[in-house]
C-alpha positions in Angstrom: 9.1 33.3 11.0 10.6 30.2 12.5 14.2 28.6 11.7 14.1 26.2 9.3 15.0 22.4 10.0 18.7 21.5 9.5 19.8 20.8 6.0 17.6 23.4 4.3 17.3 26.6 3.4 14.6 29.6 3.0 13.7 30.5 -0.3 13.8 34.1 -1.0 10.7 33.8 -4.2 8.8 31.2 -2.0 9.4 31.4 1.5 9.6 27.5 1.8 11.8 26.0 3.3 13.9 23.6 0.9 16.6 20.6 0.7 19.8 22.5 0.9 21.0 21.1 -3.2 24.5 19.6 -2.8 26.4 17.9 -5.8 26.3 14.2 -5.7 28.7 12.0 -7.5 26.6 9.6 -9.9 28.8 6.8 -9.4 27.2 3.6 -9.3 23.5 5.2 -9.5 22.0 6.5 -12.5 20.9 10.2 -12.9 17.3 9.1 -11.6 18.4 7.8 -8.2 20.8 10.6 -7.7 17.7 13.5 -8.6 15.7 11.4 -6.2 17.8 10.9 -3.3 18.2 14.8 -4.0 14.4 15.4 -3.6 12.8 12.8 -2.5 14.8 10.7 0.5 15.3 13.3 2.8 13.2 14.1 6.3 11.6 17.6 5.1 8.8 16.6 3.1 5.7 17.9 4.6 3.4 15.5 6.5 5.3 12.7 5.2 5.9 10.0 7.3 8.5 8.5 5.5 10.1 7.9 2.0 11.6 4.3 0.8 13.7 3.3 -2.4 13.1 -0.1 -3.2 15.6 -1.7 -6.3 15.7 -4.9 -8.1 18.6 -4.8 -10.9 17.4 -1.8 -13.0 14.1 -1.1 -11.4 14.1 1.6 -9.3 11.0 2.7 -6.9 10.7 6.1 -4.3 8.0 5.5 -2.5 6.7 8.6 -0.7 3.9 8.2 2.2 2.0 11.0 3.4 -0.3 12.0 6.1 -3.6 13.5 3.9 -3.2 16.7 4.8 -3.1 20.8 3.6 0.9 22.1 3.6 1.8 24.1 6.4 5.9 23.8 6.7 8.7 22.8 5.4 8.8 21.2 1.8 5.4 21.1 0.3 5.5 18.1 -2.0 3.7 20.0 -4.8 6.9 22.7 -4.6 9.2 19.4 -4.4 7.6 17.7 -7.6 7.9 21.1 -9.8 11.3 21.0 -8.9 12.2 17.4 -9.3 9.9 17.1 -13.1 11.9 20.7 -14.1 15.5 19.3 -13.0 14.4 16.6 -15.1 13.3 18.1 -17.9 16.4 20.0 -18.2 18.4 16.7 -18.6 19.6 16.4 -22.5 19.0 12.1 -21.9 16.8 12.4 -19.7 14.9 9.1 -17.7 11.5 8.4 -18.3 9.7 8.6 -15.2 6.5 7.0 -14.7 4.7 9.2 -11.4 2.0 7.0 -9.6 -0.3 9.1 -7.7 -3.3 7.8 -5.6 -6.3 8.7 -7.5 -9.1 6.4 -9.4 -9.9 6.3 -13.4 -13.1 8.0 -12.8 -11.3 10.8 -11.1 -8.6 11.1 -13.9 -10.9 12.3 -16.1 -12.4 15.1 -14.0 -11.1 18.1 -11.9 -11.9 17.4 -8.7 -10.0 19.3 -6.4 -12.2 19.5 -3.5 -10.1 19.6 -0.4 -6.9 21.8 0.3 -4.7 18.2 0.8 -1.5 18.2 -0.8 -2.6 15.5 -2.4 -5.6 17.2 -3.8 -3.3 19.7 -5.3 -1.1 17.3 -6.9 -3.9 15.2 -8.2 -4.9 19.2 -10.1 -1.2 19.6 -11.2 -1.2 15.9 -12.9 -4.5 15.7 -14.3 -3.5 17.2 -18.0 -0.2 15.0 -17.5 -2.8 12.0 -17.4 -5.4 12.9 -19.8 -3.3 15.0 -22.5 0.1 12.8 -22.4 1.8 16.1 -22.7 4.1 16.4 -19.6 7.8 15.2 -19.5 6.7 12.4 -16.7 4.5 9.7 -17.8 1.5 10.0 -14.7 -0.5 6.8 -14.0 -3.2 6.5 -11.7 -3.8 3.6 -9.3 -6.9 2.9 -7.9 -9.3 0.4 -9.5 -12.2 1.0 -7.6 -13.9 3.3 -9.9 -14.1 4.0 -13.7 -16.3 5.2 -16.5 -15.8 1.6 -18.1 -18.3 0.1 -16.3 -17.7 -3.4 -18.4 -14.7 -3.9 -16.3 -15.5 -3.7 -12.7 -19.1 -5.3 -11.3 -22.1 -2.7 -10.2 -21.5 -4.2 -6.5 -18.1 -3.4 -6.5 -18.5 0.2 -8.1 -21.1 0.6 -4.8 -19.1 -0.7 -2.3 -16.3 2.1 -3.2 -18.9 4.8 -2.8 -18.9 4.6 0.8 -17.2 5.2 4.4 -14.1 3.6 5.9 -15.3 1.6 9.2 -18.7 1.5 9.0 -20.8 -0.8 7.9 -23.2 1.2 5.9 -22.4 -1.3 3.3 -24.7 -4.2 4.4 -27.9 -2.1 3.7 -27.1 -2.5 0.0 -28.8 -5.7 -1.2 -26.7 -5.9 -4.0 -23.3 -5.7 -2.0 -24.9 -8.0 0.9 -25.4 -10.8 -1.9 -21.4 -11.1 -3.1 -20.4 -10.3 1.0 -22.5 -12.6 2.4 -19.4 -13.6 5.1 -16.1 -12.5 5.8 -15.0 -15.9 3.7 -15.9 -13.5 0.4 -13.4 -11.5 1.0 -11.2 -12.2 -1.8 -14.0 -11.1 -4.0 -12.8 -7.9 -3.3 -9.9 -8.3 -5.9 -11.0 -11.2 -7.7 -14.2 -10.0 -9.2 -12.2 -6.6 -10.0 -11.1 -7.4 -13.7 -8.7 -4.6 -13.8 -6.6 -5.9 -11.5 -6.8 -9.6 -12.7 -5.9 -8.7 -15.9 -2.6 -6.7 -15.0 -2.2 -9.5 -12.3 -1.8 -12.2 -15.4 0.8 -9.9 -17.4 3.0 -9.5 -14.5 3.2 -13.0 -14.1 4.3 -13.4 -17.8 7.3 -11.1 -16.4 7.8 -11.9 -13.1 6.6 -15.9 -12.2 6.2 -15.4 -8.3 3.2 -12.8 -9.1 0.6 -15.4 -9.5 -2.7 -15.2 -8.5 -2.1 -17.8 -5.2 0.8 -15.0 -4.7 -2.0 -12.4 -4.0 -4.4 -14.2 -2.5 -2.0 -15.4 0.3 -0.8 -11.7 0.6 -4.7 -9.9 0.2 -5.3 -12.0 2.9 -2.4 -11.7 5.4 -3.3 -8.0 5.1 -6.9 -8.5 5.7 -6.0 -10.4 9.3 -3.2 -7.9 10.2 -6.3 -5.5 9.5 -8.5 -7.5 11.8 -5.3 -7.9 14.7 -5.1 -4.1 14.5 -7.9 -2.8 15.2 -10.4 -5.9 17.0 -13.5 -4.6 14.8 -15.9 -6.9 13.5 -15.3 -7.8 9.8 -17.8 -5.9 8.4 -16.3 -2.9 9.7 -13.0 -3.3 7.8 -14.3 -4.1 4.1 -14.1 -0.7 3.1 -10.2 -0.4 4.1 -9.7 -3.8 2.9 -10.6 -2.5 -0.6 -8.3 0.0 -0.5 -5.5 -2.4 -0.4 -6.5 -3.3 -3.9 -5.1 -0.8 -5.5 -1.2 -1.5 -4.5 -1.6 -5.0 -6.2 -2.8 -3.5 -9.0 -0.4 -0.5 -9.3 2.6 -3.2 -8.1 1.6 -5.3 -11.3 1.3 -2.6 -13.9 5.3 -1.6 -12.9 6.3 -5.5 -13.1 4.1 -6.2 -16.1 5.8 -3.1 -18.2 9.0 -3.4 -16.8 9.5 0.2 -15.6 13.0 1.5 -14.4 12.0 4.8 -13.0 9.3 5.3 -10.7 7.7 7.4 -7.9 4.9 6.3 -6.1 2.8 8.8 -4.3 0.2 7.4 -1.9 -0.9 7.7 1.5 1.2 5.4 4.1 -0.6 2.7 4.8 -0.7 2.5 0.7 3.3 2.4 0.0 3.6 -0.1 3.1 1.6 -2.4 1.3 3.4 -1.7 -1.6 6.8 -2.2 0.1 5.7 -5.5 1.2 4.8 -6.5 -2.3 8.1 -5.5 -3.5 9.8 -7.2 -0.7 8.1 -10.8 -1.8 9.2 -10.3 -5.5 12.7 -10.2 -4.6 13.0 -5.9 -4.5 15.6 -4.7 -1.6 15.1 -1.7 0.2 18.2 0.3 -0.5 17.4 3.3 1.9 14.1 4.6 4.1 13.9 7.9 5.5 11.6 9.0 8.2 9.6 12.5 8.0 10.6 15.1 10.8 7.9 17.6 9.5 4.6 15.2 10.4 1.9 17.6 12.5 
């Protein structure tokens, strides 16, 4: 059995290794920054590539970006939730945390655990959280690319979510071709989606710099880093471009309800986006930690 990584330790019941627990002194931070810097902001999370607090006043966001992929060492983050939502629970005030995990509305109604992902596994463990409202976490999912409320999100768009990253498989669907006729359209991507347009509008009641132009100029500074990045033709990116959608959309339902106390749990490229978000409405980023267990 190999040595575990500095700063943790073996445990006996699980054989994981874990953050060795130290006492921190609240101080200036309240309980939930001091349980998440505990859990959360350290190197040993497995196949995460890194883990960012982002604060503005009382608003406080972990971001945690993985690599999609099964646990093999160190710190599972399914072992590092249970033990983060059961510290919490214990807590006689305790915060209410609101846990964004990467997963559509479809989905949230469904058990779809079809890979052995961590994220797979997590999505299981939340999925009475979401549907029940019975967990001491409040558990939100975040992608608007798919739902059973049809009304809210046009056939074209519901099709174009169906299929595979960098190909362009896409164009063969009439109905698609006829909203994407050139890479111009792009922005139809999240301005047709009225999920997101609709959270878009209340966070702007809250926070003024989250208008529309806001993420329009942002949608598309990520679409051309896209197109820098990796020198496909445009048609080949759609797919990943819509994926970005659903880190405006998750950014505006934090802003919009004015939550203090949040985790989000996406893959990387996701909680980058959502950094940079937070970065252009004024959030700082008070501490980043980059994973040592990444395969």
């Amino acid at each position: 059995m190999t040595r575990c990584p500095n700063g943790t330790r073996r445990n006996k019941k699980t054989l994981e290794c874990e953050p060795v627990k130290t006492v921190t002194p609240v101080d200036d931070y309240n309980i939930f920054n001091v349980m998440c810097k505990r859990h959360i902001m350290v190197p040993t999370l497995d196949n995460v590539l890194k883990t960012t607090w982002m604060c503005n006043h009382d608003s406080n966001i972990f971001l945690i970006g993985e690599m999609h992929a099964p646990h093999t060492k160190c710190t599972g983050i399914l072992n590092m939730l249970k033990s983060l939502i059961k510290e919490n629970s214990q807590l006689p005030n305790r915060p209410e945390i609101d846990f964004f995990v990467e997963l559509t509305q479809y989905s949230s109604s469904k058990m779809l655990t079809t890979t052995k992902t961590q994220m797979s596994y997590i999505r299981t463990f939340l999925l009475n959280c979401i549907k029940e409202r019975i967990c001491t976490i409040r558990v939100h999912w975040t992608d608007p690319t798919q739902t059973d409320h049809k009304y809210n999100i046009p056939d074209w768009l519901q099709e174009l979510s169906k299929t595979k990253l960098f190909t362009d498989e896409w164009t063969q669907t009439p109905l698609i071709r006829e909203q994407l006729q050139t890479e111009k359209d792009i922005l139809k991507l999240i301005t047709e989606n009225r999920f997101v347009m609709k959270e878009v509008e209340k966070a702007r009641q809250v926070n003024k710099k989250f208008t529309l132009a806001f993420v329009k100029r942002l949608f598309l500074s990520m679409w051309q880093q896209n197109k820098t990045r990796f020198g496909l033709d445009w048609t080949l990116l759609v797919k990943l471009q819509l994926r970005h959608v659903m880190d405006f959309y998750s950014v505006a339902r934090i802003i919009k309800s004015k939550m203090k106390h949040v985790v989000y749990y996406a893959g990387n490229i996701h909680t980058d986006n959502a950094i940079q978000i937070l970065s252009e409405l004024n959030f700082d980023k008070k501490q980043q930690v980059l994973g040592e267990c990444v395969n």
